[in-house]
C-alpha positions in Angstrom: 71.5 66.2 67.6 70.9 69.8 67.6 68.2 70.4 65.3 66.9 74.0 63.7 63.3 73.2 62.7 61.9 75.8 60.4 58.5 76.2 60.7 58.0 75.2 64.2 54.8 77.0 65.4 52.9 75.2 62.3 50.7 72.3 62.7 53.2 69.4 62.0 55.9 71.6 64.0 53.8 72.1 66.9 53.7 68.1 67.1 57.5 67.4 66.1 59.4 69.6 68.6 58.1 67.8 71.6 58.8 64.3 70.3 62.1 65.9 68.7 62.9 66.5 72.4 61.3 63.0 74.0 64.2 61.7 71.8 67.0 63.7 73.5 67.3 66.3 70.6 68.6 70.0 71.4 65.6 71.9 69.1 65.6 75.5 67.8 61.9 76.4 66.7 61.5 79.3 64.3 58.6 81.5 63.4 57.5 84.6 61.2 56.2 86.1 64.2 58.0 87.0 67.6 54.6 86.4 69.2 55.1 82.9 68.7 58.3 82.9 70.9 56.2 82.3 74.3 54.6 78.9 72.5 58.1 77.6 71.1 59.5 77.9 74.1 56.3 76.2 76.1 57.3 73.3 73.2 60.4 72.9 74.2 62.3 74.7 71.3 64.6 78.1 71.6 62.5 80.4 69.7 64.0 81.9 66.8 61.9 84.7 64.5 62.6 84.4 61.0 61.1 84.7 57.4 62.4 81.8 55.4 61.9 84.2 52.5 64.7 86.5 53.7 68.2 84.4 52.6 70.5 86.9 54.6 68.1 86.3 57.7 68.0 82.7 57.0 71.9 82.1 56.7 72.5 84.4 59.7 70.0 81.7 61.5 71.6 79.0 60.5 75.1 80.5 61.2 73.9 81.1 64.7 72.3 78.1 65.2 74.7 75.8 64.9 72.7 72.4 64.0 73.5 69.4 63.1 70.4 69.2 61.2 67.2 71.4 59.9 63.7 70.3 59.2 62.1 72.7 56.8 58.2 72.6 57.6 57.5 76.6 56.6 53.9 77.1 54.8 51.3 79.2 54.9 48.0 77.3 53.9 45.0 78.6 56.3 41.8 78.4 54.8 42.5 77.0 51.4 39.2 75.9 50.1 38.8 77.1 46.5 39.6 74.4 44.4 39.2 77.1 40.9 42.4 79.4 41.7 44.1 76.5 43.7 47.8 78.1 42.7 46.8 81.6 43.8 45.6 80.5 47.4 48.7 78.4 47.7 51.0 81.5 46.2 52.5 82.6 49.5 53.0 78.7 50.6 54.5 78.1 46.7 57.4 80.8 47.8 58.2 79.1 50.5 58.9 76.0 48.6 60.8 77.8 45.7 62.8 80.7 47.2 62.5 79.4 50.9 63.6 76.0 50.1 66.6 77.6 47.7 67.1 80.3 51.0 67.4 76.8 53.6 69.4 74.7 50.6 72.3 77.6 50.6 72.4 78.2 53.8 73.4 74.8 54.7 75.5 74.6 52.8 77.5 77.2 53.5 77.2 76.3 57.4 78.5 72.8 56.6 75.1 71.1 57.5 74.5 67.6 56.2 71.0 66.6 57.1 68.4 68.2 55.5 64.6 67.3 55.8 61.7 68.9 54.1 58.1 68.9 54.1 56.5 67.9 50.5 53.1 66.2 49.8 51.9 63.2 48.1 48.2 63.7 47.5 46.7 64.3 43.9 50.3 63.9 42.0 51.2 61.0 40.9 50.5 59.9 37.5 46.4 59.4 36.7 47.2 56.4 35.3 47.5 52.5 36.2 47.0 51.3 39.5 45.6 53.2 42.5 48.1 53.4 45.0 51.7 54.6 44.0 55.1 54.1 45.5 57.8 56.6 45.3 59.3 55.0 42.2 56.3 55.6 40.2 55.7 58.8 37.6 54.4 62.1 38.6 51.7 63.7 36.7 53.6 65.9 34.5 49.8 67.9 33.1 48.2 67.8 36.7 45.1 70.6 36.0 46.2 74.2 35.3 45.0 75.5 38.4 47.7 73.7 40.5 50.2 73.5 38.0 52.2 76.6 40.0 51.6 74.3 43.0 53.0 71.2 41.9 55.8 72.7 40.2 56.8 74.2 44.2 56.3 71.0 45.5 58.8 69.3 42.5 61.2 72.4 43.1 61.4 71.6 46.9 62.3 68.1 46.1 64.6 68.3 43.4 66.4 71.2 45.3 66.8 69.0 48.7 67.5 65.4 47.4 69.7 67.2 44.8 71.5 68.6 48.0 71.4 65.4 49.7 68.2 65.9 51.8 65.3 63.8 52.2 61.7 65.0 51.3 58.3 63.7 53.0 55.8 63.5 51.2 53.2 63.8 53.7 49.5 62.4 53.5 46.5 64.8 54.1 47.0 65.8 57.6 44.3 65.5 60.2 44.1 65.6 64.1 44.3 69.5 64.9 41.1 70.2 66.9 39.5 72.6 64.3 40.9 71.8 60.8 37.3 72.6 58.8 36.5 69.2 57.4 34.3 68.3 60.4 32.1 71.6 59.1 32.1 71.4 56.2 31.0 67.7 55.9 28.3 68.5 58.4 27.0 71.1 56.2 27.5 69.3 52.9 29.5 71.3 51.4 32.0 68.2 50.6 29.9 65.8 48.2 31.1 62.4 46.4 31.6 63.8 43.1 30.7 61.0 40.0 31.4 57.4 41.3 34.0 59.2 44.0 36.9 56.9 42.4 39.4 59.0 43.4 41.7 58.4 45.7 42.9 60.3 49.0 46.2 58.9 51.7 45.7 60.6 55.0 48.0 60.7 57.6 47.9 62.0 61.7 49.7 64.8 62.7 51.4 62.6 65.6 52.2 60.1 62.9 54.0 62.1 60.5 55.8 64.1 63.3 57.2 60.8 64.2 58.0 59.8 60.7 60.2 63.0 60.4 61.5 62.6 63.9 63.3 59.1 62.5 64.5 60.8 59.0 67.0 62.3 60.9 68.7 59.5 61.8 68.9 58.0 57.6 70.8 59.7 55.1 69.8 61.1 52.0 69.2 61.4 49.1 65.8 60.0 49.5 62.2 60.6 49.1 59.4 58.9 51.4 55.5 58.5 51.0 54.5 59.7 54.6 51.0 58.3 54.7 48.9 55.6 56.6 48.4 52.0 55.4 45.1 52.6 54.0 44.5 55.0 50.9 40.8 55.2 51.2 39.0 56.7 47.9 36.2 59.6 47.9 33.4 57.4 47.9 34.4 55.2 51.3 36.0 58.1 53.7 33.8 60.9 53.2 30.5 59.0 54.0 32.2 57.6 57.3 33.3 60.6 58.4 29.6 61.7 57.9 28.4 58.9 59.7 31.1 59.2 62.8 30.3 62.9 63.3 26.4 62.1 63.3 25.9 64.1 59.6 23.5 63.1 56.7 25.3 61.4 53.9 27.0 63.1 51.7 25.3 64.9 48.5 26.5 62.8 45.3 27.1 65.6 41.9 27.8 64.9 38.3 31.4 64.7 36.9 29.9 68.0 34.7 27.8 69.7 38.2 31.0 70.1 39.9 33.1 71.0 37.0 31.3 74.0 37.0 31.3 74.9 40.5 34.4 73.9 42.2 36.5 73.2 38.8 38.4 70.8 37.6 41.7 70.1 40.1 38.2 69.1 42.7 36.8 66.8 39.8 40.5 65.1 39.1 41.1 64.8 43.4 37.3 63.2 43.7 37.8 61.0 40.6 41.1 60.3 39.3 43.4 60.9 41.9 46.2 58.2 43.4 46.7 57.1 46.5 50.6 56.8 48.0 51.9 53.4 49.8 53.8 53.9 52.6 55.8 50.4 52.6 59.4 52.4 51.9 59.4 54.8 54.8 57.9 51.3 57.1 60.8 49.3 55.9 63.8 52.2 55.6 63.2 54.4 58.7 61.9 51.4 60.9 58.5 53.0 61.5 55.4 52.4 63.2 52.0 54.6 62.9 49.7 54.9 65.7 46.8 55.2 63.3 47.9 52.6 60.7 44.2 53.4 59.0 42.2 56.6 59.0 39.0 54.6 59.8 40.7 54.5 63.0 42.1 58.2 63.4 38.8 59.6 62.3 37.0 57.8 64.7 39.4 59.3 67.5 39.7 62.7 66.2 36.5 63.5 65.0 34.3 61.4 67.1 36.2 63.4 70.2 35.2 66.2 68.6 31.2 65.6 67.9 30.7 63.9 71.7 32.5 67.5 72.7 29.9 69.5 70.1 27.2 67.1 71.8 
């Protein structure tokens, strides 16, 4: 297919247009910045500069473009690590999955373009209730903590606005395998503690992984909604102490329920306590795939053990 992927320069876009084209698809990479163009085109994508949150830019685009398909990936989370003012961190990502994901929506539509896919997150929203892992089927938390609540409503507006257009949304995992992504620092300078018993629970997902995922959800028709997440949701407790201990760190420091309350807030209590982890059995079954890090124990161990024997 010819495939417009919005987004393209980002960190599951840089991994999706090469296996886009390992597949035989004709891809058209876009970016906010024409500086990118160089590195879209080293991808293998015709580079395209646009700002999803311009609809007459985006429907011109996707007039141009001419695809059979688009893949909406657009964010713009660099940095995010204060867990108080979650929703004003994630404000410029938030538009993109409101007015961006409105701007993509009507633009295919009015280009006559059938497949639509679209980057959500599963992580820290399903219900805080019942069992620990949660399939697609199962409630979201409709009172998550007020400082995401702007930030789960975007991610719930991006969903309802693509399935209701016949789309499928991915709700990815927590990514990991860039070279640099923070967590590596900020484990080895325990910053990142196992807050109370550390109950809560975390599905993570490789970059390569959910690029392939995405990569196959073109080939399925919507409506439809997949957990995009490895086989083994891990909680606080278990993941953060081996990543410690593959990256050659001390243990992580252990707070209070009431400690970290009043530092970090509570969305970083409810995500290191309560929090549900995703199964990924649907998106197995349905789209036919295979991870090549069915467990995190094993992804860490690649990606950040690379990394400290590089440090070393």
């Amino acid at each position: 297919m010819r495939v417009l992927v919005i987004g393209a320069s980002g960190v599951i876009g840089r991994r999706l247009v090469p296996q886009l084209q390992q597949q035989g698809h004709e891809v058209i990479g876009t970016s906010r910045s024409p500086g990118k163009a160089a590195q879209l085109r080293a991808l293998g994508a015709e580079p395209v500069a646009l700002d999803a949150l311009d609809a007459d830019a985006v429907r011109q685009a996707v007039a141009a473009a001419r695809p059979d398909a688009i893949i909406y990936e657009s964010t713009a989370i660099t940095g995010v690590n204060d867990f108080k003012h979650l929703d004003r961190s994630f404000a410029p990502t938030n538009r993109l999955r409101t007015e961006g994901t409105d701007n993509v929506v009507a633009a295919a539509r009015e280009a006559g373009v059938r497949r639509v896919v679209a980057q959500s997150y599963a992580p820290n929203r399903y219900l805080r209730q019942g069992g620990m892992v949660k399939t697609e089927d199962d409630p979201l938390d409709p009172n998550p903590p007020a400082a995401m609540s702007q930030t789960v409503a975007a991610m719930n507006h991006l969903e309802d606005a693509v399935t209701g257009a016949g789309g499928i949304a991915l709700r990815y995992g927590g990514f990991y395998g860039e070279a640099d992504d923070g967590m590596v620092d900020a484990i080895r300078s325990r910053k990142f503690p196992v807050v109370g018993s550390g109950a809560g629970v975390i599905s993570f997902i490789h970059l390569d992984d959910a690029a392939a995922a995405t990569v196959l959800a073109l080939g399925h028709d919507g409506p439809a909604i997949y957990n995009v997440v490895d086989d083994d949701p891990a909680p606080a407790s278990e993941w953060l102490p081996e990543v410690a201990r593959i990256i050659g760190a001390r243990p992580p420091m252990h707070f209070p329920r009431l400690a970290a309350r009043l530092v970090a807030g509570e969305m970083a209590v409810m995500m290191a306590t309560e929090a549900r982890g995703a199964s990924n059995a649907k998106a197995k079954k349905e789209l036919g795939w295979t991870l090549r890090y069915p467990s995190w124990r094993q992804g860490f161990a690649a990606v950040y053990g690379q990394q400290a024997r590089s440090a070393a």
